[in-house]
ChimeraX commands (.cxc) that place a marker at each C-alpha (Angstrom):
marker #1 position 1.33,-17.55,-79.94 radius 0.5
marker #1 position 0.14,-14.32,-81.27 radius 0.5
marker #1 position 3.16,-11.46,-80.38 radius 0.5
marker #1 position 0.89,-8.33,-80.50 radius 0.5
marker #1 position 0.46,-8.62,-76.30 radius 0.5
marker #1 position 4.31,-9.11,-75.99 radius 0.5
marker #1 position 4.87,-5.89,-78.13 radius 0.5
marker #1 position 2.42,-3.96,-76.74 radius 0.5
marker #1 position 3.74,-4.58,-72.53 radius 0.5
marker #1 position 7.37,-3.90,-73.92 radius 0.5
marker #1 position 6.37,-0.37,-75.32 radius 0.5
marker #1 position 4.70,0.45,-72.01 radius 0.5
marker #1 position 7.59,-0.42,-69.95 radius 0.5
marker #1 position 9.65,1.68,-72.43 radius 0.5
marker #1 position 7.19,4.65,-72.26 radius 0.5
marker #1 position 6.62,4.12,-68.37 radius 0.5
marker #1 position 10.91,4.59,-68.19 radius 0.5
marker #1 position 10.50,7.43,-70.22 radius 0.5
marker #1 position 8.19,9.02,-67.89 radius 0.5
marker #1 position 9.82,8.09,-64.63 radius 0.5
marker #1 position 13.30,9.91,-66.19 radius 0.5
marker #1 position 11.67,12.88,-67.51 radius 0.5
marker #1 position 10.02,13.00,-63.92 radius 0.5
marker #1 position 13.14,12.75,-62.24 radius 0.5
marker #1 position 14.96,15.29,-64.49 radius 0.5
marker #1 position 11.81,17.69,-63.54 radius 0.5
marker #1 position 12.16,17.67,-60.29 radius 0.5
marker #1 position 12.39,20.15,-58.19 radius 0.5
marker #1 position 12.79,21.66,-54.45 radius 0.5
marker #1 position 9.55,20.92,-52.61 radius 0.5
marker #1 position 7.41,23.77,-52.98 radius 0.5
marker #1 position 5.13,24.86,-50.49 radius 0.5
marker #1 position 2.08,22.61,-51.03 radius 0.5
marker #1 position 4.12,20.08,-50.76 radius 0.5
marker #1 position 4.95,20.78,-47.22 radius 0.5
marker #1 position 1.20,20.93,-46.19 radius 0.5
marker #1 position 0.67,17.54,-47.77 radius 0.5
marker #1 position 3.52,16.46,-45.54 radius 0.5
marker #1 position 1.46,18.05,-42.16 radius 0.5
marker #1 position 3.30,20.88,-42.00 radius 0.5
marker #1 position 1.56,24.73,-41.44 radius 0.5
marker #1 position 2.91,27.25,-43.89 radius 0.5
marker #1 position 3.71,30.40,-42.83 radius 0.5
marker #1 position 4.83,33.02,-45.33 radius 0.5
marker #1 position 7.83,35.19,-44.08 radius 0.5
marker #1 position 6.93,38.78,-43.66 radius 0.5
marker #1 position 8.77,41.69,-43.67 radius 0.5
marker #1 position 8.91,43.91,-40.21 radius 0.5
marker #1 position 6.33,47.10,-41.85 radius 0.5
marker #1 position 3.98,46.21,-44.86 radius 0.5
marker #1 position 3.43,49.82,-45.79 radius 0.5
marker #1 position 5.40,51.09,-49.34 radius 0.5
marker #1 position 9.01,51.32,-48.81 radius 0.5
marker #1 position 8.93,55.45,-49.28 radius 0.5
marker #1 position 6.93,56.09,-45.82 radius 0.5
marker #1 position 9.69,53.61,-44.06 radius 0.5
marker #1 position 12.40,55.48,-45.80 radius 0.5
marker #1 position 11.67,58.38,-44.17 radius 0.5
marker #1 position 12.23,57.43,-40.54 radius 0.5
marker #1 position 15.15,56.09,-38.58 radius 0.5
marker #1 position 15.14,52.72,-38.08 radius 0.5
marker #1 position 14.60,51.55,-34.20 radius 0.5
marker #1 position 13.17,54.85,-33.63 radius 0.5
marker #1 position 9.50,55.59,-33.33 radius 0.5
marker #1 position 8.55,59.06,-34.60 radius 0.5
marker #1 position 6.30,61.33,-32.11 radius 0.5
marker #1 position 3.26,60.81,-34.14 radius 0.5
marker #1 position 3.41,57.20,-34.66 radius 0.5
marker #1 position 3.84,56.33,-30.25 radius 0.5
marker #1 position 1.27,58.85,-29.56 radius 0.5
marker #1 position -2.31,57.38,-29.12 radius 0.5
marker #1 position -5.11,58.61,-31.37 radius 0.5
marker #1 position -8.13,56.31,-30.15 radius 0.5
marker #1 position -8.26,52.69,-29.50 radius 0.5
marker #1 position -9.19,50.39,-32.46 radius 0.5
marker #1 position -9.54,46.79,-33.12 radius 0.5
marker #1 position -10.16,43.94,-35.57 radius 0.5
marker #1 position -13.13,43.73,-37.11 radius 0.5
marker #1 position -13.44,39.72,-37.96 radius 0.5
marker #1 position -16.74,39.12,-38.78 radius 0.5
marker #1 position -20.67,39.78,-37.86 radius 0.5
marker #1 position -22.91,36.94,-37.46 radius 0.5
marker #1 position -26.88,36.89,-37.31 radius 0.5
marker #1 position -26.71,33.60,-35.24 radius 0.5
marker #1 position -25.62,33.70,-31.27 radius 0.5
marker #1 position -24.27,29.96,-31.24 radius 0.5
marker #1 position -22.09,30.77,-34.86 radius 0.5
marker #1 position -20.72,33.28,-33.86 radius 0.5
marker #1 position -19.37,31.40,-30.43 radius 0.5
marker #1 position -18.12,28.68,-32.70 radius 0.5
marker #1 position -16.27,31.20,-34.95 radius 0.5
marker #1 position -15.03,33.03,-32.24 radius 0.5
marker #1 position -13.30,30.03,-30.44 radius 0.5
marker #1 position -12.15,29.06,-34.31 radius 0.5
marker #1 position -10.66,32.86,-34.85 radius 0.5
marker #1 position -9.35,32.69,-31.71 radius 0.5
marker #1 position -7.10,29.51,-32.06 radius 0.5
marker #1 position -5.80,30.59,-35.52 radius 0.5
marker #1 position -5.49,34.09,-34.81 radius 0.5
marker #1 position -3.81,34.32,-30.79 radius 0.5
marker #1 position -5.73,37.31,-30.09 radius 0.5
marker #1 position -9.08,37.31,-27.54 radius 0.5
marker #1 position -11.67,37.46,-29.91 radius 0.5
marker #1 position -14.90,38.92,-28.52 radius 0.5
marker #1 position -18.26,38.68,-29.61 radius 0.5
marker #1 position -20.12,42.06,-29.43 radius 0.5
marker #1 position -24.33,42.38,-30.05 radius 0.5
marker #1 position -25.02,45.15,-32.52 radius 0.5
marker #1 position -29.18,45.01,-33.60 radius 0.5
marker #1 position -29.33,42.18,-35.72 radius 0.5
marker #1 position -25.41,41.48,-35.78 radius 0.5
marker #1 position -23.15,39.27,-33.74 radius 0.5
marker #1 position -19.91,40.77,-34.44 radius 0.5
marker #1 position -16.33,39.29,-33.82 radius 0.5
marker #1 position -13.88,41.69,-32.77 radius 0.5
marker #1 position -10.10,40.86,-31.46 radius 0.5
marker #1 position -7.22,42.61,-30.35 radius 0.5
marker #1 position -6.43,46.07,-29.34 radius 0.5
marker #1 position -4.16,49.21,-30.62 radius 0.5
marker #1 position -3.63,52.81,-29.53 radius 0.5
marker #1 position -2.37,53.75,-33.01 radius 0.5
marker #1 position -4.29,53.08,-36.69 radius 0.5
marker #1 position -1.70,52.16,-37.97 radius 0.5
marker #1 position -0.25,49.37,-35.80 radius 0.5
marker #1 position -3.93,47.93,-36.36 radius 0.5
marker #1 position -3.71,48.13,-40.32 radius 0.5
marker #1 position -0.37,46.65,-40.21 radius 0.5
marker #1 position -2.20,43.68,-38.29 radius 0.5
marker #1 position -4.83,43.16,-40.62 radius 0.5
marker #1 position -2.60,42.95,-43.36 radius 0.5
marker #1 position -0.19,40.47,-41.37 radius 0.5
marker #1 position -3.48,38.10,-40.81 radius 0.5
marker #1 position -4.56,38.30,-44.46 radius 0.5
marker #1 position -1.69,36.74,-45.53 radius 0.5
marker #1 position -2.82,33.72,-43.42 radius 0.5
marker #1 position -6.04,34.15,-45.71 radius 0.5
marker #1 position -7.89,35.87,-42.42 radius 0.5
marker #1 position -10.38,38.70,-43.30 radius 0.5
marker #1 position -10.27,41.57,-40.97 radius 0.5
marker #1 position -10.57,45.40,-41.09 radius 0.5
marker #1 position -10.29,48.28,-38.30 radius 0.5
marker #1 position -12.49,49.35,-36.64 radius 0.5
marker #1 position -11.93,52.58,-33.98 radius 0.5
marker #1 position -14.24,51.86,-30.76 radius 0.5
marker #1 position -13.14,54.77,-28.47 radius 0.5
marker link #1:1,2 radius 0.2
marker link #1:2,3 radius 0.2
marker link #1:3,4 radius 0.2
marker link #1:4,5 radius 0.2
marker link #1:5,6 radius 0.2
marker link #1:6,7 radius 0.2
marker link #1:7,8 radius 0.2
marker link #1:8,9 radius 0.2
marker link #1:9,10 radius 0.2
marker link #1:10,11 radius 0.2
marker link #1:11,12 radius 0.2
marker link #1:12,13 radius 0.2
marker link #1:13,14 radius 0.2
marker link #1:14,15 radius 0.2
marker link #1:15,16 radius 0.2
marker link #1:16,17 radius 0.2
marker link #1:17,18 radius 0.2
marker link #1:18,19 radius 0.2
marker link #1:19,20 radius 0.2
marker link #1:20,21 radius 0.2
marker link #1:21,22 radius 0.2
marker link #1:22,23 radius 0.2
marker link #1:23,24 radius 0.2
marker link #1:24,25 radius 0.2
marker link #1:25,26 radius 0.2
marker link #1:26,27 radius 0.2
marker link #1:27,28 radius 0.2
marker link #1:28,29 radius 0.2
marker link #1:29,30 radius 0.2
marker link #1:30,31 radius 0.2
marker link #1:31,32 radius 0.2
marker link #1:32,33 radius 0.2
marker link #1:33,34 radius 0.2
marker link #1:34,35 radius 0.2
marker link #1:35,36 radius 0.2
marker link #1:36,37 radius 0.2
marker link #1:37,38 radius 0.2
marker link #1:38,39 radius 0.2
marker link #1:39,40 radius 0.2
marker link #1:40,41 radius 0.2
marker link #1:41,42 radius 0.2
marker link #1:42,43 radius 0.2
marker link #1:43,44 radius 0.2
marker link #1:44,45 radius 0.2
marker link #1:45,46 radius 0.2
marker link #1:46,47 radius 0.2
marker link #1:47,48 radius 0.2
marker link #1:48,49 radius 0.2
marker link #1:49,50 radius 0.2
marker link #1:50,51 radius 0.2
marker link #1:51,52 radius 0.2
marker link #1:52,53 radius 0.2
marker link #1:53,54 radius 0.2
marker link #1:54,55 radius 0.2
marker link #1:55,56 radius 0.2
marker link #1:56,57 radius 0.2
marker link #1:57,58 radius 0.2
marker link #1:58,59 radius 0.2
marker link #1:59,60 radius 0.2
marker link #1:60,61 radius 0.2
marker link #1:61,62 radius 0.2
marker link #1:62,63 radius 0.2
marker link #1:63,64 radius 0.2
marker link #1:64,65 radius 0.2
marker link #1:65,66 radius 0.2
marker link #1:66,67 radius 0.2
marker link #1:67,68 radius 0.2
marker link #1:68,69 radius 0.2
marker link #1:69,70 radius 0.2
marker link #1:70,71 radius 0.2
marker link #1:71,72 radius 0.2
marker link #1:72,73 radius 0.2
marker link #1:73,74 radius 0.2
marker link #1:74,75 radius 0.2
marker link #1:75,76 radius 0.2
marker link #1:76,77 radius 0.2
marker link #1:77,78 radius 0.2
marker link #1:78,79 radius 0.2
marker link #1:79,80 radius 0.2
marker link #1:80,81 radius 0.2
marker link #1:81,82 radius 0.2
marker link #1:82,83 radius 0.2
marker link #1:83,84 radius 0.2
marker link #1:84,85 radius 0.2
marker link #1:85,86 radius 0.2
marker link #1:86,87 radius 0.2
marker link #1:87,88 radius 0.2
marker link #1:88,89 radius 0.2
marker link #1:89,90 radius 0.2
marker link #1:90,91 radius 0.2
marker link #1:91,92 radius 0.2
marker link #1:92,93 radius 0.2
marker link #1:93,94 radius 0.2
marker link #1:94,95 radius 0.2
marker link #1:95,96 radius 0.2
marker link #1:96,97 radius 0.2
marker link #1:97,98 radius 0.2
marker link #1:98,99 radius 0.2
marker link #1:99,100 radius 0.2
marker link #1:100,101 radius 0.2
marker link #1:101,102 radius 0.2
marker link #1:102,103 radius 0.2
marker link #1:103,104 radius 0.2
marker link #1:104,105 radius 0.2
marker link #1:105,106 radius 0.2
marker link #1:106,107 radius 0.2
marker link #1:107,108 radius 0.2
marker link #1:108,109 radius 0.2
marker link #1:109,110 radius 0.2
marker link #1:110,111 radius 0.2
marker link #1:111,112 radius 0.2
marker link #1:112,113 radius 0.2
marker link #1:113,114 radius 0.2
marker link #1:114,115 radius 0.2
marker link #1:115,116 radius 0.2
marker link #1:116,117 radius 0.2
marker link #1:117,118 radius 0.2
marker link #1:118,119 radius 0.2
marker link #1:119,120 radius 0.2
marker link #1:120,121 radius 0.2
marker link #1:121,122 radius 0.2
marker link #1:122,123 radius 0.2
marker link #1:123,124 radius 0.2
marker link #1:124,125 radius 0.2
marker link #1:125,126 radius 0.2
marker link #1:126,127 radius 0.2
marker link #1:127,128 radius 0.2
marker link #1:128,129 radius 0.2
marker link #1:129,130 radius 0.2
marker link #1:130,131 radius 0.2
marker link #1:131,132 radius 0.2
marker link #1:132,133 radius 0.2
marker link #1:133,134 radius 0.2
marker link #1:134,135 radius 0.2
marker link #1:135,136 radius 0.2
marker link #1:136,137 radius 0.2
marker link #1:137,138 radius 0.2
marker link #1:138,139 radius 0.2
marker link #1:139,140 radius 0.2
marker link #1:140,141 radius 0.2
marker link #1:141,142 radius 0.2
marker link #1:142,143 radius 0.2
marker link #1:143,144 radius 0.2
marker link #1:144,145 radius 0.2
view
């Protein structure tokens, strides 16, 4: 009986142990990825204004200052523009679902282009468009009135 098989299956159980301890001495909290593997949507936890700390500093909190409430235009989101009608129906139901807002789908010689929601201030509208690219959702602002 030749013993090189024997010793060779007993050093892979003992590496294979190894492995499995140093695996469970590793481990940590699930992380985020692990979550989505799991079926569940991440969603990162924002803070209330995105702007630097310094412009927030200067206001009182719960209070809207007179320049902020008062309306300097209307703007919007600016999703996407698309050469093709039927795309840019099929990305417009597809920002709509993952957005919430009522995207709409606006001709502009040669574009197709997908704009959603609606704000009296610019600000309020950046502040939106940085909220939705943290879900990885490209927008910018665009001022239509």
């Amino acid at each position: 009986m030749n013993s090189a098989p024997f010793f060779y299956i007993c050093t892979m159980r003992k590496v294979l142990s190894v492995l499995c301890l140093c695996a469970l001495a590793f481990a940590a909290e699930p992380t985020d990825l692990d979550s989505l593997f799991r079926g569940k949507e991440y969603k990162p936890v924002l803070s209330a204004s995105l702007r630097d700390s310094s412009a927030s500093e200067s206001t009182v909190p719960g209070k809207a200052s007179a320049k902020e409430s008062k309306s300097d235009g209307y703007y919007m989101l600016q999703f996407e523009s698309v050469a093709d009608f039927d795309a840019a129906q099929r990305r417009r139901a597809q920002l709509s679902a993952s957005t919430g807002y009522a995207v709409q789908v606006v001709f502009d010689a040669p574009f197709y282009k997908l704009r959603g929601g609606g704000w009296a201030n610019k600000k309020t509208a950046e502040d939106k468009a940085r909220e939705l690219s943290a879900y990885n959702i490209a927008a910018f602002v665009v001022k239509v009135k």
